[in-house]
DOMAR-648096 format. One record per residue: residue number from 1; x, y, z of N, C-alpha, C in turn. Coordinates in pm, 1 decimal, padded with zeros to 6 digits, always signed. Atoms other than C-alpha are relative to their C-alpha. Example, Ala and Ser with C-alpha at 12.3 -4.5 7.8 and 13.67 -1.06 7.14 Angstrom:
# residues 2
  num      n.px      n.py      n.pz     ca.px     ca.py     ca.pz      c.px      c.py      c.pz
    1  +00089.0  -00119.0  +00000.0  +01230.0  -00450.0  +00780.0  +00090.0  +00120.0  +00000.0
    2  -00082.0  -00119.0  -00006.0  +01367.0  -00106.0  +00714.0  -00077.0  +00109.0  +00073.0
END
This chain:
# residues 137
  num      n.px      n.py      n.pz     ca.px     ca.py     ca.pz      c.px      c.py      c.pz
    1  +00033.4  -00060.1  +00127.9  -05186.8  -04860.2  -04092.1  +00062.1  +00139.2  -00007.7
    2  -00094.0  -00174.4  +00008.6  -04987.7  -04562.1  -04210.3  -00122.9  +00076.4  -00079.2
    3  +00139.9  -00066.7  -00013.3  -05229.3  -04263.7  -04207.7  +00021.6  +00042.8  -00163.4
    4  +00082.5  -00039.3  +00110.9  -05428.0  -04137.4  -04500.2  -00029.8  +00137.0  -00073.3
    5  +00080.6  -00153.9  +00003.1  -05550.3  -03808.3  -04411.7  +00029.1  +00102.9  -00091.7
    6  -00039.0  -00085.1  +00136.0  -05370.1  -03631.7  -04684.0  -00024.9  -00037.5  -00081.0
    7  +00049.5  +00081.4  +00108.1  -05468.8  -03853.8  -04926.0  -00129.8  +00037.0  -00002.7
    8  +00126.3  -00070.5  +00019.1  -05829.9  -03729.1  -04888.6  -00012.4  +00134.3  -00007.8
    9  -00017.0  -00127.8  +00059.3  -05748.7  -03364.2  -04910.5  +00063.7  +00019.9  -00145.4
   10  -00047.4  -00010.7  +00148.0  -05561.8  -03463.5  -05241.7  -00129.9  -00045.5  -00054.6
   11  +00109.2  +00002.1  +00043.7  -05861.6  -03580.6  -05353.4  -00080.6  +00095.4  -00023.6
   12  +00109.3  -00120.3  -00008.4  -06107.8  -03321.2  -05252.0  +00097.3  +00112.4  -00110.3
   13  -00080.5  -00099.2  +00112.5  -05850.7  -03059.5  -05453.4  +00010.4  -00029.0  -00113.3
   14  -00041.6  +00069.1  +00149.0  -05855.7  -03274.8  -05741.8  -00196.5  +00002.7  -00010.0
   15  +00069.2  -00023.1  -00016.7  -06210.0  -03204.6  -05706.6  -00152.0  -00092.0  +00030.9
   16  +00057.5  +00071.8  -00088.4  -06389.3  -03482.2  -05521.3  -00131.1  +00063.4  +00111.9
   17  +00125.8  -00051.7  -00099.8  -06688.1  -03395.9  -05297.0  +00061.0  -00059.0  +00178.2
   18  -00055.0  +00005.1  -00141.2  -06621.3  -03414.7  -04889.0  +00006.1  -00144.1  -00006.2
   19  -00005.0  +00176.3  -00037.3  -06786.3  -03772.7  -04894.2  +00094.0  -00103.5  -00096.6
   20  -00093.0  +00052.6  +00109.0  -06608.6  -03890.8  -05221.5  +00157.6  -00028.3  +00066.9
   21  -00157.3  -00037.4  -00021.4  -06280.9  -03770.9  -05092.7  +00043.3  -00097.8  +00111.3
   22  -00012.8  +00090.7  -00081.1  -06309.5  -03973.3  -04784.6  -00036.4  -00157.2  -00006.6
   23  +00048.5  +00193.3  +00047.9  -06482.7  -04290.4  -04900.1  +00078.6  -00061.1  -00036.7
   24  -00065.2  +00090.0  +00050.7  -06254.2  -04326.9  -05174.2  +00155.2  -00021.9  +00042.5
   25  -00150.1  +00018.8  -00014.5  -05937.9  -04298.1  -05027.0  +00011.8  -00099.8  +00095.7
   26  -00037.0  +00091.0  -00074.8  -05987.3  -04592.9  -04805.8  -00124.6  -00156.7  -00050.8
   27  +00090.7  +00120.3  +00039.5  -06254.6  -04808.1  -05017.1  +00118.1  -00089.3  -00034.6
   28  -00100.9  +00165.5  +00031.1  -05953.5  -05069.3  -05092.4  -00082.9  -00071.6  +00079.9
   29  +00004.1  +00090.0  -00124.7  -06006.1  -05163.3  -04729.7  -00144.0  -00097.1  -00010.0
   30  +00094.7  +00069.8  +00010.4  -06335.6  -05252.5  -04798.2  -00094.2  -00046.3  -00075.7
   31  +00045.8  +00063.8  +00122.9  -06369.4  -05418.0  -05106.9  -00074.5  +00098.0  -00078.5
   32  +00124.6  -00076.0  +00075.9  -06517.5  -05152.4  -05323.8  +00073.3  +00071.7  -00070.1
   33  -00059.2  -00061.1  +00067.8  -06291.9  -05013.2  -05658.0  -00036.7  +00143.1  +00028.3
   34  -00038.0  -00150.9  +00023.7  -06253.5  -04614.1  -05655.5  -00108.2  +00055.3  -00086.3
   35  +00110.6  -00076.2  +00022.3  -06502.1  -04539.5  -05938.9  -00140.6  -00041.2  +00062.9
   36  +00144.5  +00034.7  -00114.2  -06807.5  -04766.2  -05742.2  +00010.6  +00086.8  +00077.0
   37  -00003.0  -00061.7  -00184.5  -06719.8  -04583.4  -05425.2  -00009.6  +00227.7  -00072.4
   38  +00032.9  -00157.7  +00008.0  -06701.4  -04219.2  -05618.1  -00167.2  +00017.0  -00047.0
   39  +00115.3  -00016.3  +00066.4  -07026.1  -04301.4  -05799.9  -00093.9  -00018.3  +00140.8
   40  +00042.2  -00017.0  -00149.6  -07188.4  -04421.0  -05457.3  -00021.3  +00101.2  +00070.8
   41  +00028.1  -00163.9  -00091.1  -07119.8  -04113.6  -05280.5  +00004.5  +00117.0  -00030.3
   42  -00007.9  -00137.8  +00084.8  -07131.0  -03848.2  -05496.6  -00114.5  +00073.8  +00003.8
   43  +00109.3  -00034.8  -00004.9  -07507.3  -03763.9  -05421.5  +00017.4  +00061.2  +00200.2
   44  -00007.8  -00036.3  -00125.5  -07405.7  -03705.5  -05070.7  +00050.7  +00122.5  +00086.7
   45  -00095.7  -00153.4  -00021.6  -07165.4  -03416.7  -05066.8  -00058.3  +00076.1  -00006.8
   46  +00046.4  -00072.6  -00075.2  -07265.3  -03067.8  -04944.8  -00100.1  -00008.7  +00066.4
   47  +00133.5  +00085.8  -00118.3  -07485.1  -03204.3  -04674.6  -00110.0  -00032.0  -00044.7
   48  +00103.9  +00090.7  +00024.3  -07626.4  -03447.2  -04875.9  -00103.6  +00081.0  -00154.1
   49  +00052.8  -00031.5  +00164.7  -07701.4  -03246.5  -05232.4  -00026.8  +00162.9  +00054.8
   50  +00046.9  -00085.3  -00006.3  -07792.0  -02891.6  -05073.4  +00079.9  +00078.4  +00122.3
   51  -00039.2  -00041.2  -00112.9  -07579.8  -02813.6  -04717.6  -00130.2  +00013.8  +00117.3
   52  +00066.9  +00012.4  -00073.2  -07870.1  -02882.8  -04548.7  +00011.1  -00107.1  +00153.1
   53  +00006.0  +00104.5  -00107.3  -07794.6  -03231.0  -04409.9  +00119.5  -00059.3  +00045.0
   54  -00129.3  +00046.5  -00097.4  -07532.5  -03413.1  -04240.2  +00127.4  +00016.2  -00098.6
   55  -00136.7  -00058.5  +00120.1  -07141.6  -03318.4  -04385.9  -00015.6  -00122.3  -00078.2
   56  +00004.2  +00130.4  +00094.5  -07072.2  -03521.1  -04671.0  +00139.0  -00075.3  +00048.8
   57  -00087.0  +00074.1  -00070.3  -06757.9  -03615.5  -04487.7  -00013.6  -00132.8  +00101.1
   58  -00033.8  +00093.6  -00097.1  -06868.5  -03783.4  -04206.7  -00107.2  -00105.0  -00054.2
   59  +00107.8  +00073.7  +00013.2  -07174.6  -03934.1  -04420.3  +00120.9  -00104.5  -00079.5
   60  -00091.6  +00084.4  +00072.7  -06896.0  -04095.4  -04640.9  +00065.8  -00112.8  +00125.0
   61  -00049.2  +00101.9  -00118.6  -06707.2  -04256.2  -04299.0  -00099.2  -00100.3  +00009.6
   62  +00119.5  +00089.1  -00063.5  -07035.6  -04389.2  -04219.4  -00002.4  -00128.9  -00123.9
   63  -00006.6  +00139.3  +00134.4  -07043.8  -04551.9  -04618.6  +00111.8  -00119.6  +00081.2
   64  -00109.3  +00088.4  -00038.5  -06731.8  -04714.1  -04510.7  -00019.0  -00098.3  +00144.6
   65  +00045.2  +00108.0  -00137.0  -06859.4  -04816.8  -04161.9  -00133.0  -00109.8  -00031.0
   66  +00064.0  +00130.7  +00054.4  -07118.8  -05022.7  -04348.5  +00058.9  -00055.1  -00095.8
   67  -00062.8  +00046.5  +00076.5  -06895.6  -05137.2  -04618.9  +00071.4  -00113.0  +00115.3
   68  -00085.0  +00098.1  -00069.3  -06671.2  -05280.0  -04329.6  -00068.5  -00103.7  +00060.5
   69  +00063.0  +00090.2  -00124.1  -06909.6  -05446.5  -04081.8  -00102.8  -00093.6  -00058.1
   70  +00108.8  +00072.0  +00038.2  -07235.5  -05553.3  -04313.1  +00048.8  -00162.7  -00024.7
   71  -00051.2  +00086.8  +00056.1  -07226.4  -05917.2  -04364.3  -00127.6  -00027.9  -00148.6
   72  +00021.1  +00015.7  +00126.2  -07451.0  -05851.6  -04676.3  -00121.6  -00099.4  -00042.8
   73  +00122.9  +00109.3  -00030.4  -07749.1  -06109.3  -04562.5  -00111.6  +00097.7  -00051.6
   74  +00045.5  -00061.8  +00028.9  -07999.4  -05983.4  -04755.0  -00127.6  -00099.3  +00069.9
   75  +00104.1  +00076.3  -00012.9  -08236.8  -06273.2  -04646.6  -00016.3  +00044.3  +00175.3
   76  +00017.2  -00045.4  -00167.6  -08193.9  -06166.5  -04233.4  +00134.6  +00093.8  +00018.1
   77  -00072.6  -00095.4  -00079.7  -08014.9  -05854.9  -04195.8  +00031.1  -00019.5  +00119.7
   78  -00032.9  +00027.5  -00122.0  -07805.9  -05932.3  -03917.1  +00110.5  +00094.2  +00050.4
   79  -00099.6  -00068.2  -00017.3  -07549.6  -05683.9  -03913.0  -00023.8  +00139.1  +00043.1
   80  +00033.8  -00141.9  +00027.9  -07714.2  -05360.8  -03896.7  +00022.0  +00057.1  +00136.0
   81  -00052.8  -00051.5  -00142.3  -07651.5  -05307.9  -03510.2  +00135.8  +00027.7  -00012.8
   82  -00138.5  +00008.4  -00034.5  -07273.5  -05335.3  -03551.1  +00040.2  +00149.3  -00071.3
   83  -00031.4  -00141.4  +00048.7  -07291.0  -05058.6  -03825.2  -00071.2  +00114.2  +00051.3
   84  +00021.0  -00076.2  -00080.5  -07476.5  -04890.8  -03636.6  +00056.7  +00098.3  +00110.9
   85  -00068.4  -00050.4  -00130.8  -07273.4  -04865.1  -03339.5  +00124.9  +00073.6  -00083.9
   86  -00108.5  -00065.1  +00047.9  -06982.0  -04765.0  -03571.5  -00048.1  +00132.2  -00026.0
   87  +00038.9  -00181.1  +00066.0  -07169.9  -04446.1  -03716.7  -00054.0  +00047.7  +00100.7
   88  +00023.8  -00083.3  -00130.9  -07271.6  -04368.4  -03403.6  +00126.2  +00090.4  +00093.8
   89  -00140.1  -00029.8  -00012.8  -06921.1  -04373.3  -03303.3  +00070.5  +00090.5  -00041.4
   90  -00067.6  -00104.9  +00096.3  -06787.5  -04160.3  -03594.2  -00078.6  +00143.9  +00050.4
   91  +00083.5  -00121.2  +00003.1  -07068.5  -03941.5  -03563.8  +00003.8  +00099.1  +00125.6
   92  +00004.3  -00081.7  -00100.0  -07069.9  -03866.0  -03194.6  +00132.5  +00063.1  +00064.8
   93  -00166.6  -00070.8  +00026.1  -06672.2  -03794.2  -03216.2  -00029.1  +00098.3  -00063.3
   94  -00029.7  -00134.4  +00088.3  -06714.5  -03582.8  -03484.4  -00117.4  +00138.6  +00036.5
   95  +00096.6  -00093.3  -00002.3  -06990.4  -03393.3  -03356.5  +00081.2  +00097.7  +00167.5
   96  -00044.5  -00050.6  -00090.5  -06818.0  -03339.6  -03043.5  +00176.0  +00112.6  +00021.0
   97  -00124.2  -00108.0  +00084.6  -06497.1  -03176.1  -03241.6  -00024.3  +00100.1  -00045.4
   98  +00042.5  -00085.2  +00107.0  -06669.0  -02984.5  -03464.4  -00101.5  +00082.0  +00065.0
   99  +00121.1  -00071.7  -00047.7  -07032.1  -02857.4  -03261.1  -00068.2  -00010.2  -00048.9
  100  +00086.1  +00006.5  +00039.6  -07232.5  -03011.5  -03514.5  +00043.6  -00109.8  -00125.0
  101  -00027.7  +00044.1  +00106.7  -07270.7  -03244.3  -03798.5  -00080.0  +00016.4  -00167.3
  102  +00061.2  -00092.6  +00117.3  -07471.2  -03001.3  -04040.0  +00076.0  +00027.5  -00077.8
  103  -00123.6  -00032.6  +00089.1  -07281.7  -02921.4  -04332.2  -00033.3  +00197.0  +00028.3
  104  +00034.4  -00157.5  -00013.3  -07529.9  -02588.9  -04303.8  +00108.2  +00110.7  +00105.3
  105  -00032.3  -00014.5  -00080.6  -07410.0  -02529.7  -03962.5  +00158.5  +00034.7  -00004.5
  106  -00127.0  +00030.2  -00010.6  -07040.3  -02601.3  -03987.7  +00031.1  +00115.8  -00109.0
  107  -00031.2  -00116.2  +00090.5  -07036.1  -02342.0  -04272.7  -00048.9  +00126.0  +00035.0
  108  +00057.7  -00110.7  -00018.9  -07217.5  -02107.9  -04101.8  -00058.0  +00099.3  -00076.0
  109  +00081.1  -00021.7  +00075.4  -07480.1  -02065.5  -04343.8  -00090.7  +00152.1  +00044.8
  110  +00088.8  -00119.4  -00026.0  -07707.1  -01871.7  -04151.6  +00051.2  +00089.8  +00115.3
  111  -00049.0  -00089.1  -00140.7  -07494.9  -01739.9  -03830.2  +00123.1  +00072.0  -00062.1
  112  -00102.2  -00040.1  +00055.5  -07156.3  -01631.7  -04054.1  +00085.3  -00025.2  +00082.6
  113  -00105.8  +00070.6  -00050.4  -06973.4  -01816.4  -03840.4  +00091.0  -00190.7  -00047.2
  114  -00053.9  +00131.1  +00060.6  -06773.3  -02095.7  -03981.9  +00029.5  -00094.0  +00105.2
  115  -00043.6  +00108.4  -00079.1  -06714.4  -02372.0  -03752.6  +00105.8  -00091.7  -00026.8
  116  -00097.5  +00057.3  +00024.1  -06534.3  -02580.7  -03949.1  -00008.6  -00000.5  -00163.1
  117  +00003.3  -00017.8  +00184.5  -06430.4  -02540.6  -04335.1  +00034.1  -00194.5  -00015.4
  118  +00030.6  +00170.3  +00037.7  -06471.9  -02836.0  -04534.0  +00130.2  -00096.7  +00019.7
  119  -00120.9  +00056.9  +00048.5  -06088.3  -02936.0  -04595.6  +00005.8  -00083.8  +00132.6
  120  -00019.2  +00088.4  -00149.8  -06086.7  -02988.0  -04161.3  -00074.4  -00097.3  -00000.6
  121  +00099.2  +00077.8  +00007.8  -06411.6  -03149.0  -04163.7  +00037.2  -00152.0  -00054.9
  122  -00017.4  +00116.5  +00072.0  -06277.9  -03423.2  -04442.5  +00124.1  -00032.5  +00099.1
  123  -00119.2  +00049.0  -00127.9  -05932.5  -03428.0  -04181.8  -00069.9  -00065.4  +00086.8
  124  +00062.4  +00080.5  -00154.0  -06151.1  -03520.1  -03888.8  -00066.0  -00093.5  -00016.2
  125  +00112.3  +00099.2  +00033.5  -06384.8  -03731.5  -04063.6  +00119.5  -00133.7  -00022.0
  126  -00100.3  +00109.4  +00060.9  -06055.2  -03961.5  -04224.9  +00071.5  -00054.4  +00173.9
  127  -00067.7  +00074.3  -00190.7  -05864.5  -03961.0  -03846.4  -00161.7  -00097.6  +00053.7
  128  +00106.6  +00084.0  -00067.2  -06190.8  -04106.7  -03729.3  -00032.8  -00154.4  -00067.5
  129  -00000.2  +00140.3  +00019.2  -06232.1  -04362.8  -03982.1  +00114.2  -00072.2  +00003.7
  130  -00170.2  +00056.3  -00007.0  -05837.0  -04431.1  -03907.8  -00022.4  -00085.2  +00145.3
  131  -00031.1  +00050.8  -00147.9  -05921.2  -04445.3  -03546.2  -00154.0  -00101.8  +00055.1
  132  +00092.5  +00095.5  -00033.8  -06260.9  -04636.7  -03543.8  +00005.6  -00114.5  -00063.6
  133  +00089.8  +00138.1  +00089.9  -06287.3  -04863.6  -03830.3  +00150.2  -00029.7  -00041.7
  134  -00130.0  +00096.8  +00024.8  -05917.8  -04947.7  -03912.4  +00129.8  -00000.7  +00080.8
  135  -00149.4  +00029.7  -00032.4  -05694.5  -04946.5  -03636.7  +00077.7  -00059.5  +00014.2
  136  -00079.1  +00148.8  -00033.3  -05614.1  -05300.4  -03597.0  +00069.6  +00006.1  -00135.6
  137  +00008.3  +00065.3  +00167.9  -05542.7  -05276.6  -04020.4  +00163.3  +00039.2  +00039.2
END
């Protein structure tokens, strides 16, 4: 798969939210048109409506790591381990890049230390869903 990762910073500049920016630039892969996937995650961006909770970057990967894996059994959820293990995956990469997966944090809300500005954040979050959830693509 020829990479992406700029393709979600064109987004976010076109003024997309972290998770938006990343969702939609790879929802083809997993069945889900561009405005579903902006409307979807658009409640998610600055950690989750406030910079409180997890980036909206890597919460968007995660959309996509259940988009890819669920098989959608609504009668016996059977899938929910697999996406699991994927956002665990994303998450404990990206936490281990970054020093956190707070949006607060990463902006250095309350310490004035920035950790990571958003633009990287949506970079690291897209390489990850490049390198977890589509590398065979």
């Amino acid at each position: 798969m020829q990479t992406r990762v700029e393709d979600t910073i064109k987004r976010h500049n076109k003024g997309y939210n972290c998770a938006q920016a990343v969702a939609c630039t790879y929802c083809d892969l997993v069945g889900v048109d561009e405005e579903k996937m902006f409307k979807m995650t658009e409640a998610l961006g600055l950690g989750m409506g406030g910079m409180q909770g997890t980036c909206g970057a890597v919460t968007g990967a995660c959309v996509l790591a259940g988009m890819k894996v669920s098989t959608g059994n609504m009668e016996q959820p059977n899938s929910k381990m697999n996406s699991y293990q994927l956002a665990r995956e994303i998450t404990s990469q990206f936490q281990e890049q970054n020093g956190s997966l707070i949006c607060k944090e990463l902006k250095g809300v309350d310490t004035g230390k920035v950790l990571r500005s958003c633009q990287d954040c949506i970079k690291d979050a897209a390489g990850l869903v490049e390198q977890v959830l589509f590398t065979e693509e």
